[in-house]
Structures are given as structure tokens and as C-alpha cells.
C-alpha positions in Angstrom: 18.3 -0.7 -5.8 20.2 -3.5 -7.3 18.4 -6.1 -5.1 15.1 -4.8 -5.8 15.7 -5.6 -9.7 17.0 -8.8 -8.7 14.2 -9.2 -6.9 11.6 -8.0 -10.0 13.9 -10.1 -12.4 13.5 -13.5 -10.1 9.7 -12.4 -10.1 9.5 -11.9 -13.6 11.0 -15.3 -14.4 9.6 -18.3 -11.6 6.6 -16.8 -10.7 3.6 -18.5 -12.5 -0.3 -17.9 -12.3 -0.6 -21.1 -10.7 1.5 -19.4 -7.9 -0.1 -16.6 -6.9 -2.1 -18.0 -4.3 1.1 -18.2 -2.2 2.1 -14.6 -2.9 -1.8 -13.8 -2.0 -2.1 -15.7 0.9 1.1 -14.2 2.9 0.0 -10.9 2.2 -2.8 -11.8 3.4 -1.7 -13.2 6.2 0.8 -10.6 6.9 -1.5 -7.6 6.1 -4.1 -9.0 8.5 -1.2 -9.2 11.4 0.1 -5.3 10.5 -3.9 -4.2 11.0 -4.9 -6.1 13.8 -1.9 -5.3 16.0 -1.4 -1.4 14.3 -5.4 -1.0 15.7 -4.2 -2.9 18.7 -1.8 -0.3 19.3 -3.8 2.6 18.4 -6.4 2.0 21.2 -3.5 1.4 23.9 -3.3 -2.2 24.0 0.4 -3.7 23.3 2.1 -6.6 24.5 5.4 -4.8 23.9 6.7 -1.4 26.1 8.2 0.5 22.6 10.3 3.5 23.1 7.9 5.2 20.6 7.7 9.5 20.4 5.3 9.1 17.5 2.1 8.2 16.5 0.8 4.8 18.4 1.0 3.1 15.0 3.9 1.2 14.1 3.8 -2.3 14.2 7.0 -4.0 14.3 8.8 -1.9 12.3 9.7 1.2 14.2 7.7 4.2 13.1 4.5 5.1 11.6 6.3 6.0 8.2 7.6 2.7 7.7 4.7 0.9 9.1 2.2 3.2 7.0 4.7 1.5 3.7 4.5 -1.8 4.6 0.7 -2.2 5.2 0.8 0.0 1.7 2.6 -3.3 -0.1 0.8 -6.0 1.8 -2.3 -3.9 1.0 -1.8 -3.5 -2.7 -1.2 -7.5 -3.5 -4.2 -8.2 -1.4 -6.3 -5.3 -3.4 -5.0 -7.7 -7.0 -7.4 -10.6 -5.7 -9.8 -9.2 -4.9 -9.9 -9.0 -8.7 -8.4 -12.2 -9.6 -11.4 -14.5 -11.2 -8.7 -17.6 -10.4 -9.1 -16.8 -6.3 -11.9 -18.2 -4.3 -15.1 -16.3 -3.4 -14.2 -16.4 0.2 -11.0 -15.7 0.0 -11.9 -12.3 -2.3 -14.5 -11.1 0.3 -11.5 -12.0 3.0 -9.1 -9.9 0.9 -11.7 -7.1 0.8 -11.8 -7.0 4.4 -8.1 -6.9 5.1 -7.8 -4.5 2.1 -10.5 -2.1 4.5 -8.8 -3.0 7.5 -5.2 -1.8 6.4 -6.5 1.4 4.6 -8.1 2.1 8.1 -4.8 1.4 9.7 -2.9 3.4 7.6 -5.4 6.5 7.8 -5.1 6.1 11.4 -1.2 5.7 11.6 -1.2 9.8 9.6 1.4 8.8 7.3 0.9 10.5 4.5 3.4 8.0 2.7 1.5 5.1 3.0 -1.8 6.7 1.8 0.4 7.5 -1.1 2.1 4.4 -1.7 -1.3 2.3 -1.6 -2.9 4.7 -3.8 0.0 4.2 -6.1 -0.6 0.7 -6.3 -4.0 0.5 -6.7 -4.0 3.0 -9.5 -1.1 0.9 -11.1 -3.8 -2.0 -10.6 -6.5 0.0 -12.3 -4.3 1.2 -15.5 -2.7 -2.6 -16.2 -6.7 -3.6 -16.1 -7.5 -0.6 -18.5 -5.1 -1.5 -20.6 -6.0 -5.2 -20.8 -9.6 -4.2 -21.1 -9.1 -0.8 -24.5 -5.5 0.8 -25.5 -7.4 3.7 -25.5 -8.8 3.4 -22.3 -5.4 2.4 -20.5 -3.8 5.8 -22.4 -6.5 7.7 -20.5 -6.0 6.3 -17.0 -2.3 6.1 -17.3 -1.9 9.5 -17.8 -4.4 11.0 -14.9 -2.7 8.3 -13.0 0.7 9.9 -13.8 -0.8 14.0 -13.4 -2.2 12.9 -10.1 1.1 11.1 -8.7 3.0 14.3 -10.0 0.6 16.7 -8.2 0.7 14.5 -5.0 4.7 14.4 -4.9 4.7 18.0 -6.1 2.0 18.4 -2.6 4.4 16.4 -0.9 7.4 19.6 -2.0 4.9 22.1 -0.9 3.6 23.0 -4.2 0.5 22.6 -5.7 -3.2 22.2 -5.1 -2.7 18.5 -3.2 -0.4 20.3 -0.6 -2.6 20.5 2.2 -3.0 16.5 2.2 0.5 15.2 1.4 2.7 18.0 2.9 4.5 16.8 6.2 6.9 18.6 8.4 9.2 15.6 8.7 9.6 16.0 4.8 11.0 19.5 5.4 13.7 17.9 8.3 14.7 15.4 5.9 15.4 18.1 2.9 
């Protein structure tokens, strides 16, 4: 935890607009590498013999959980420029397919986690621009944005109506 907020805090301070094109770009980059070889993998074809008892899916990182996260933060920053009026056209319809691409991934890796996490950020995405765009409005997203990440952690606990889509055995090992 602490180096995460160092992490936000060095964010926060030397990161400009003018910059974002670099933060774009390697996710970018990187979220089109996760897809590619995580689609690779799903239809049999890897360069590397893993010791893998899971789902095909996991990139480099070891397991379809983590992989599923990872593709959920490269996919997230890739989703904000799609957005962002200062990025290129191509480059936005670019994003847009990698943005598809990883959200296939990820639905195809079954981690529920990574479903989760990118439709954390994207909602995040959606109440910052609600905001920006009516209080009001950003009031109203931000709190079914909050009820539906309750209900889907809540799902997760094996409670609730989202249950059925976020519940996972491997959460019950780990409790």
C-alpha cells in the first residue's frame, strides 16, 4: 500500500496533459501484447511450455486471475482516450480496438476479477465525466456506480442478486 500512494502522489505531481500520450501509448502497447498473446494462448498456440492447471489464459503473469487484472488496468487507460479530444483520430479508433480485444480476452480468460476490475474503471471514467459534464448528474452516476460495485463484491461473498456472475470457488479457498 504505501508504494501505491507513492505511486498516486508522484502521479498526481509530474504528470501533465501534455504527457499523457506516453501513459496512453504503453498501455497501448502493452494491452495489445496481453490480448494478442492471451488469444494466442487460448487457441493452443504458445511459444512457451507453462506449467499451467488453469485456464489457457495467462500471459506472462502466472494465472488467469492476475492476467484477467492486468489487461483490466491496461484496458481502463486505453478506454480514457478513446475519450480524450487531445488524442489522434487513429489512435482513438486503435484504442477502441485494443479496448475490444482485451475485454474479449478477459471474458475468455473467466476471471471474474478482471471483468470486475475493468468495469470498475470504466465506471470511474464515466462518473469523473458526469461530474465534469452536471454536479447533479455525477451525484446520480456515482451512487449507482457505488450500489452496483457493492452488489458485485457482495456477489462476489455469495450474497445477493449479482451472485451467479461474480461468485467463484477459488474465493471460497482463499476465505
Amino acid at each position: 500500500l504505501p508504494i501505491f500512494v507513492i505511486f498516486l502522489y508522484a502521479a498526481a505531481r509530474y504528470l501533465r496533459v501534455s504527457l499523457m500520450w506516453r501513459v496512453y501509448t504503453f498501455a497501448m502497447v502493452c494491452g495489445l501484447i496481453s490480448a494478442v498473446y492471451g488469444l494466442l494462448q487460448i487457441n493452443g498456440i504458445d511459444f512457451v511450455d507453462w506449467n499451467n492447471s488453469y485456464n489457457p489464459i495467462i500471459t506472462t503473469v502466472g494465472n488467469p486471475n492476475f492476467a484477467g487484472a492486468l489487461m483490466a488496468m491496461f484496458g481502463t487507460v486505453v478506454f480514457c482516450a478513446i475519450f480524450d479530444r487531445n488524442v489522434m483520430t487513429i489512435f482513438r479508433i486503435a484504442a477502441l480496438g485494443i479496448f475490444a480485444a482485451l475485454v474479449y480476452t478477459i471474458y475468455l480468460s473467466n476471471t471474474r476479477q478482471g471483468l470486475l476490475s475493468i468495469g470498475v474503471g470504466v465506471g470511474f471514467f464515466f462518473a469523473v465525466l458526469a461530474f465534469q459534464w452536471k454536479k447533479s448528474l455525477g451525484s446520480l452516476v456515482t451512487l449507482a456506480y457505488l450500489s452496483v460495485i457493492c452488489l458485485g463484491v457482495l456477489g462476489m461473498a455469495q450474497i445477493g442478486p449479482l451472485q451467479s456472475i461474480f461468485y467463484k470457488y477459488t474465493v471460497s479457498v482463499r476465505g
